[in-house]
VOGU-235156 format. One line per 5 residues: number of its first residue (from 1); for each residue x, y, z of C-alpha. Coordinates in steps of 0.05 Angstrom, whole numbers, plus 5000, padded with zeros to 4 digits. Layout:
BEGIN
NUM) X:Y:Z; ...
This chain:
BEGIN
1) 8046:7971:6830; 8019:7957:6905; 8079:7900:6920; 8142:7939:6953; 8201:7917:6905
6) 8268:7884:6933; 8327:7919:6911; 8383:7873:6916; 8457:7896:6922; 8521:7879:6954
11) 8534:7908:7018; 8601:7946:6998; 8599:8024:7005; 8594:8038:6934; 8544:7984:6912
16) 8496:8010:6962; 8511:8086:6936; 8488:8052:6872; 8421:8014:6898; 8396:8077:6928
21) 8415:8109:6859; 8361:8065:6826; 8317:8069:6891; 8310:8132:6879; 8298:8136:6801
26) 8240:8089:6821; 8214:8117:6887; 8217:8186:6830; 8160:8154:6792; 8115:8123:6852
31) 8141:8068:6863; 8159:8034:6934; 8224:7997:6950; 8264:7971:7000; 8340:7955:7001
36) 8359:7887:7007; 8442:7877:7016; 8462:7804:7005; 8526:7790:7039; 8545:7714:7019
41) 8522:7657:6975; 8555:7611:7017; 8496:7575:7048; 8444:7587:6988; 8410:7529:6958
46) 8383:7528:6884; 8347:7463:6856; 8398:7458:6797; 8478:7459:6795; 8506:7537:6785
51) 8534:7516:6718; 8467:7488:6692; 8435:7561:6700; 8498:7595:6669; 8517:7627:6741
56) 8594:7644:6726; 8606:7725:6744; 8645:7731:6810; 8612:7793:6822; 8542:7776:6810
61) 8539:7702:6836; 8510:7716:6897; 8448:7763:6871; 8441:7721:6814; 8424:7664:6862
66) 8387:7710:6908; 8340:7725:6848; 8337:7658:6823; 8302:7643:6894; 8263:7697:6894
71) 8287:7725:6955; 8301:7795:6912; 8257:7828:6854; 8323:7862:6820; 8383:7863:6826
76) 8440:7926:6825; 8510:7920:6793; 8567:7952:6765; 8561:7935:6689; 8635:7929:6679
81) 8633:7866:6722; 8568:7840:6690; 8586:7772:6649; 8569:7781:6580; 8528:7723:6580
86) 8470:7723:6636; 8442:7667:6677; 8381:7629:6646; 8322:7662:6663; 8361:7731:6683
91) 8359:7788:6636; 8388:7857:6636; 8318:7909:6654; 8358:7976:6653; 8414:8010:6646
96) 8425:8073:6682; 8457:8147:6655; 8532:8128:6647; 8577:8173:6702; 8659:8181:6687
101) 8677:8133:6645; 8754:8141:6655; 8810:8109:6691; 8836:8151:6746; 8914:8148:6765
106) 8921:8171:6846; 8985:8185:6860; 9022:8186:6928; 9067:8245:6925; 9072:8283:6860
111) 9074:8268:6778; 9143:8269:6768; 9149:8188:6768; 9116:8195:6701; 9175:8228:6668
116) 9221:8178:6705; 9252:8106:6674; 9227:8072:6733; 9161:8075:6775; 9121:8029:6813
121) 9044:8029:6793; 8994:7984:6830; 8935:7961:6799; 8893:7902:6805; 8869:7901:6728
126) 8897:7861:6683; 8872:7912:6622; 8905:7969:6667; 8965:7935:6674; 8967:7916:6603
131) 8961:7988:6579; 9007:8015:6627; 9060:7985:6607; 9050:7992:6533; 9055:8063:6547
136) 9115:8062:6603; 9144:7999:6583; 9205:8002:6641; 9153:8014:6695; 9133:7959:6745
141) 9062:7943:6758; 9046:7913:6826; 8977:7874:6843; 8928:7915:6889; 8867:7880:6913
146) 8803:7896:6958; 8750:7953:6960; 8761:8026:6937; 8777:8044:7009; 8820:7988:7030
151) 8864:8000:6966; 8871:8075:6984; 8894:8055:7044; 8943:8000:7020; 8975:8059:6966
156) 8987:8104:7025; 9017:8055:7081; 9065:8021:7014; 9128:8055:7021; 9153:8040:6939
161) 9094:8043:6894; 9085:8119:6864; 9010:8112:6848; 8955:8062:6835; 8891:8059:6779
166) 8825:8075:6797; 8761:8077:6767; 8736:8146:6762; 8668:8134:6773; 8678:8088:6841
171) 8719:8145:6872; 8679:8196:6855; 8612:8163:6876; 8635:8152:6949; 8667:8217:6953
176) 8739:8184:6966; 8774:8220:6901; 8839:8248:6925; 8870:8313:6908; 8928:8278:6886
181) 8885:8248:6823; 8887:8254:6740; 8842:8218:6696; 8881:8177:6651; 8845:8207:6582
186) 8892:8157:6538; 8880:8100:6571; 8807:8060:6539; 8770:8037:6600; 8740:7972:6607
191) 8666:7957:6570; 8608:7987:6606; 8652:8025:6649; 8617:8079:6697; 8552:8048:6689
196) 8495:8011:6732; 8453:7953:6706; 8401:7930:6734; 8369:7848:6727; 8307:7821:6734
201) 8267:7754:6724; 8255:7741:6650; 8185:7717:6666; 8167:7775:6716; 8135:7820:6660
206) 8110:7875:6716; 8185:7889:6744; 8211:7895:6673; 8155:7943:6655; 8177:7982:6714
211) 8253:7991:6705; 8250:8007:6631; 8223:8074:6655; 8285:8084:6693; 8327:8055:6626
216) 8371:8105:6594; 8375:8095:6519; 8439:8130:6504; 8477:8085:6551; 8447:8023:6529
221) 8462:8035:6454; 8532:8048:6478; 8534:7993:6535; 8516:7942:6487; 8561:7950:6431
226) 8618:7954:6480; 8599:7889:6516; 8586:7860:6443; 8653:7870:6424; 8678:7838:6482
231) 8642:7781:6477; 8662:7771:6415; 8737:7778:6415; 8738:7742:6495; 8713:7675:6473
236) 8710:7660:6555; 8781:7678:6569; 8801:7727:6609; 8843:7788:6568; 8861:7853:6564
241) 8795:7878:6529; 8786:7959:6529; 8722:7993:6497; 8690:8053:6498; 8622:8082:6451
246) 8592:8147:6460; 8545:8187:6414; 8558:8263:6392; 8518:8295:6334; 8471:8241:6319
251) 8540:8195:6312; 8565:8134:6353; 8638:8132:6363; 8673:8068:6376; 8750:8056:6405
256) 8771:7984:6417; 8833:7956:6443; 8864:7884:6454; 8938:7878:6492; 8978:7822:6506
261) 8980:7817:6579; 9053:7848:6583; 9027:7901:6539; 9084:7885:6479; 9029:7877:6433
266) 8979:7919:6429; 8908:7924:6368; 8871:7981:6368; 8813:8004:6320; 8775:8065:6318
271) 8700:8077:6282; 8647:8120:6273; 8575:8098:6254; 8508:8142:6244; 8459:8125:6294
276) 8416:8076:6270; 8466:8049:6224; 8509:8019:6284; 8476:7944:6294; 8535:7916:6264
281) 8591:7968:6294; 8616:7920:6345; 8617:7863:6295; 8670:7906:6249; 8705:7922:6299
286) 8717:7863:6329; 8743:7826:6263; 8777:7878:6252; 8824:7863:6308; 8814:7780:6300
291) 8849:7788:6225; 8906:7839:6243; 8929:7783:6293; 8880:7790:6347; 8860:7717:6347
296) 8934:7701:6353; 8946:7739:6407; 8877:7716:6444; 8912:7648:6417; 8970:7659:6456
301) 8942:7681:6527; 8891:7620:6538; 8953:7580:6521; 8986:7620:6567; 9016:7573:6624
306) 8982:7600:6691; 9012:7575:6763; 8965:7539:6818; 8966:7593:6862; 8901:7573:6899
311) 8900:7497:6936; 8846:7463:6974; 8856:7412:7027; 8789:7378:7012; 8779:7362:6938
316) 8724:7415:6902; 8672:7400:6862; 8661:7421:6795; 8612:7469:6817; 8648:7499:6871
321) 8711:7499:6820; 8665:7551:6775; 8652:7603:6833; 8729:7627:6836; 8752:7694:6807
326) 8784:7698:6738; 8853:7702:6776; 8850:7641:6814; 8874:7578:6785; 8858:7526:6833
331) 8878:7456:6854; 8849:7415:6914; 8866:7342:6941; 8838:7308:6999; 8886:7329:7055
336) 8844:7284:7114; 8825:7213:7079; 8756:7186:7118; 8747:7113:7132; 8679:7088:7167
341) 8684:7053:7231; 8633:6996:7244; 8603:7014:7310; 8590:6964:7351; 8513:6937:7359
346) 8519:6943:7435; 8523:7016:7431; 8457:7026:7405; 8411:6976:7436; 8376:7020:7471
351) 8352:7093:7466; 8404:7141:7474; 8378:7208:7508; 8439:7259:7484; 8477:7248:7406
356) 8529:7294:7388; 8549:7299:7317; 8600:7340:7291; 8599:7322:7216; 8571:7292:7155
361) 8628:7245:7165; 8591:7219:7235; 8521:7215:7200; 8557:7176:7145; 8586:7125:7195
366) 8519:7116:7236; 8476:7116:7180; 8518:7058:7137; 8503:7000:7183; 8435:7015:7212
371) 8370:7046:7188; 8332:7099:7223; 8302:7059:7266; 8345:7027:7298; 8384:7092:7316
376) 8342:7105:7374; 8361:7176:7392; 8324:7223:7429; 8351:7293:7428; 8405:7298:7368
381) 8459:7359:7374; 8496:7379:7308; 8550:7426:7287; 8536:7458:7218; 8480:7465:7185
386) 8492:7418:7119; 8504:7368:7182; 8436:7382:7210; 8398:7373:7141; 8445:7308:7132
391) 8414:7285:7196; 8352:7309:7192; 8343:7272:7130; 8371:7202:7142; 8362:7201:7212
396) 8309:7252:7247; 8297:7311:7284; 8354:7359:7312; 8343:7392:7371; 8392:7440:7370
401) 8450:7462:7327; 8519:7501:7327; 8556:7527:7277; 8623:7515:7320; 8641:7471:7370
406) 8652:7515:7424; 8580:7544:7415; 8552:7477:7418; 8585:7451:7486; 8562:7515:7512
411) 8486:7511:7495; 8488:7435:7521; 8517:7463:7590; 8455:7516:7588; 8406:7474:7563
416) 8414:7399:7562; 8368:7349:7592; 8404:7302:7633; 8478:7298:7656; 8503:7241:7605
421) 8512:7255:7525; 8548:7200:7469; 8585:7238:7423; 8596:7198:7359; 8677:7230:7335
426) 8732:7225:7297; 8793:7193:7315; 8828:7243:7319; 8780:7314:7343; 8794:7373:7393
431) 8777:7368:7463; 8726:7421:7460; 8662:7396:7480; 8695:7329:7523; 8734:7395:7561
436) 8675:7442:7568; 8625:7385:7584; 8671:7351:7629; 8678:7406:7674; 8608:7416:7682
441) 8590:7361:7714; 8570:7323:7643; 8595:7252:7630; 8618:7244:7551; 8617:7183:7518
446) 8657:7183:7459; 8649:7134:7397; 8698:7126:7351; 8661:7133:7285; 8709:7146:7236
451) 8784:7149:7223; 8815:7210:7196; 8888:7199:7163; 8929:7252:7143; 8949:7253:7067
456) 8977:7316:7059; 9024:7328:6993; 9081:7380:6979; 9045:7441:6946; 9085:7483:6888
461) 9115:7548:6914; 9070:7595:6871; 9009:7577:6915; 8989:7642:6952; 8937:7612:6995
466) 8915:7551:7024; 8832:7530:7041; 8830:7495:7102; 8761:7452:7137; 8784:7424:7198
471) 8844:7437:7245; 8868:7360:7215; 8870:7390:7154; 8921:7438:7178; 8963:7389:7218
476) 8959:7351:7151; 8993:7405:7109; 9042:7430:7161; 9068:7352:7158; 9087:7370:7075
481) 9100:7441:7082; 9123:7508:7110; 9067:7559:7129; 9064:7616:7073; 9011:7656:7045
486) 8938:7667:7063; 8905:7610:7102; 8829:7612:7093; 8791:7581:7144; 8725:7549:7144
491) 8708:7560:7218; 8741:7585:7284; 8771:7527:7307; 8805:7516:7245; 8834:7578:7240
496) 8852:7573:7315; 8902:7514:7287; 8923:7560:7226; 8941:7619:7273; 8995:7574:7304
501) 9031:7571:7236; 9009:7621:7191; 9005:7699:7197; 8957:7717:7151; 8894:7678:7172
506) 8826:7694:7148; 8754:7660:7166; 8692:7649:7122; 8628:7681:7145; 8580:7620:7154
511) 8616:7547:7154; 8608:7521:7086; 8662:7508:7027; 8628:7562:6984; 8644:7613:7033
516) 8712:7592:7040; 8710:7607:6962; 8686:7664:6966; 8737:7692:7020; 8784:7669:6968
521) 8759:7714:6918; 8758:7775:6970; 8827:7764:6969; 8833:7769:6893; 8786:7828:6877
């Protein structure tokens, strides 16, 4: 193959340690590649709604739209987070040899905890957790979230937690496995555990050629009855699911487990199968937990009464809805309530040399009352880009935009033509670019174009974390509600309003509400 092919991967430590894994099983045979990280789907477009295309795994949304756009040729992942059910048009093209399988426990001073009534063990899994306490029943399990480095840190600087679950594989693949480390032989790992899978377009015949020379068979006969078996007892909900198939002496051996989520209740089954004779080893297994109570207890847990703990202050889509973790249970109402001004003819009777326009909410306004052509502008500034394509479409050109406010008043001071500019607003808006302009010499005249009222509501106490889109949105909440929790912020300026209540304030990468999703699910992985 001439073409040089696109490995996509997220740009964490350990999924590049796997893309140059596979780069190099397929540099082995001849073949050229190049690395391609992906760091958000925030800002990426596809011509059909996420849910349409089957685009639900947390992990994999953003190279699963990367591919669907052609922008990668395959894509890298850690099979354990792979959704059993792929995108349309996606399908799995390898599978690479499995590494450790096992759950690793890292403690923080020595083993004796184990022996002890009480302990403190953070994990992030809910399968972890689960098992944990069905074997120490009167320990505590604490939430740990973020990457393998970030959590190693977190179990060193807590002062009460004794240890914290790993996965064997993820340590040992960046080199970060402690001394102070067992592998947790009893405890059945989660389905496809330890192994890399690799994607590819259904229709690109040439790349799938390609990567099932790099496919190893073992671990895809194993891989798949695992994933089977969750996919058959998960139904969509999220549980406490272990599996684990491996083959010794021409034999596949299966363990399965289901938990309750407090780990009371716990199925297990255990099977062996000749190779060859396994197609229907997942299958038996499976029902075999569904009739000893297993669809009771899967029953009881997507009946299981789970807390908002996630809130928007602008009101999500369905779409956007489907691109939170498992963890998140979200709500979101309109915290900033819009209502279109009618500007008055006078203002646009003639060409206007300098528009600002800070929102969709401004093109919205304009764009209500008058066509095109009778908006006689002749060098448009924006903030945002979904404002720029709103623009571009209903109104015309941009000439330049911003992705912040700030950014904007200072390319107009650098670059603008002329020393007068009409900036179409919000009743109520920062002084940023009236401020920055005004002391450089350029007159502003503002237009009201909109009204923004505040329509904030008291928010239950088991919300951890709040999305915020403008600093009204903020001043909206704080008028309901104390500052607690995690306040994610779609911009700079926002968060510059968040920082004056909250302590914990985070900002998306690029400016859009998928990015403030997915610095949600940062939070939560």
């Amino acid at each position: 193959m001439s073409k040089i092919i696109r490995i996509g991967t997220r740009d964490s430590e350990l999924a590049l340690w796997q893309a140059k894994t596979v780069q190099s099983l397929l540099e082995g045979l001849g073949h050229k590649t190049v690395i391609v990280p992906v760091k958000s789907a925030g800002d990426l477009v596809l011509n059909k709604p996420i849910y349409e295309l089957g685009i639900v795994g947390v992990f994999t949304k953003t190279l699963d739209i990367s591919m669907l756009n052609n922008d990668i040729d395959i894509a890298v992942h850690s099979f354990k987070d792979v959704p059993t059910l792929l995108p349309a048009g996606i399908v799995q093209a390898a599978v690479i040899k499995r590494g450790n399988v096992k759950d690793t426990l890292v403690f923080k001073d020595n083993e004796e905890f184990l022996s002890q009534k009480e302990a403190v063990i953070a994990t992030g899994s809910l399968r972890r957790r689960a098992q944990w306490l069905n074997r120490y029943p009167t320990h505590t399990v604490e939430d740990i979230r973020g990457n393998v480095n970030l959590r190693l840190q977190k179990l060193q600087d807590n002062d009460h937690w004794n240890a914290a679950i790993f996965a064997a594989a993820g340590l040992g693949r960046i080199d970060k496995r402690p001394e102070d480390a067992i592998n947790l032989n009893w405890m059945v790992p989660a389905p496809a555990q330890g192994a890399i899978m690799v994607t590819a377009l259904e229709e690109d015949e040439e790349i799938r050629a390609i990567c099932a020379e790099i496919n190893h068979e073992e671990t895809e006969i194993c891989t798949t009855i695992e994933r089977k078996f969750l996919n058959l007892l998960e139904g969509g909900c999220s549980a406490p699911i272990g599996a684990l198939a491996f083959i010794k002496d021409e034999e596949i051996n299966f363990v399965g487990v289901l938990l309750s989520p407090d780990g009371s209740k716990k199925i297990e089954v255990t099977r062996n199968e000749k190779l060859g004779e396994h197609h229907n080893l997942a299958k038996f297994c499976a029902e075999y937990v569904i009739e000893r109570g297993g669809k009771r207890l899967m029953d009881d847990i997507k009946r299981s009464d789970r807390k908002i703990n996630i809130f928007s202050t602008k009101r999500l889509t369905d779409d956007q809805k489907l691109l939170f973790h498992t963890d998140v249970v979200s709500d979101s109402s309109d915290f900033a309530k819009i209502s279109l001004n009618r500007i008055h003819p006078s203002v646009l009777k003639k060409e206007i040399q300098n528009v600002i326009i800070t929102s969709k909410n401004g093109v919205e306004s304009l764009t209500t009352n008058y066509s095109a052509a009778e908006l006689q502008f002749k060098n448009i500034y924006c903030v945002g880009r979904r404002t720029k394509r709103m623009i571009e479409k209903r109104i015309g050109p941009v000439k330049h935009a911003s992705n912040y406010a700030e950014d904007l008043a200072a390319h107009l001071v650098e670059f603008m033509d002329g020393t007068e500019v009409t900036y179409f607003c919000s009743n109520l808006h920062l002084d940023t670019i009236p401020k920055v302009l005004g002391e450089n010499n350029i007159k502003v005249h503002e237009v009201e174009a909109y009204q923004t009222k505040y329509d904030g509501k008291k928010l239950d106490a088991s919300v951890e974390g709040v999305m915020f889109y403008s600093p009204s949105t903020v001043e909206s909440y704080i008028q309901k509600n104390e500052a607690h929790g995690v306040a994610f912020c779609i911009g700079t300026t926002t968060a510059d309003e968040a920082s004056k209540y909250f302590k914990d304030v985070r900002i998306a990468k690029v400016p859009t509400v998928e990015s403030v999703v997915e610095l949600v699910n940062e939070f939560y992985l």
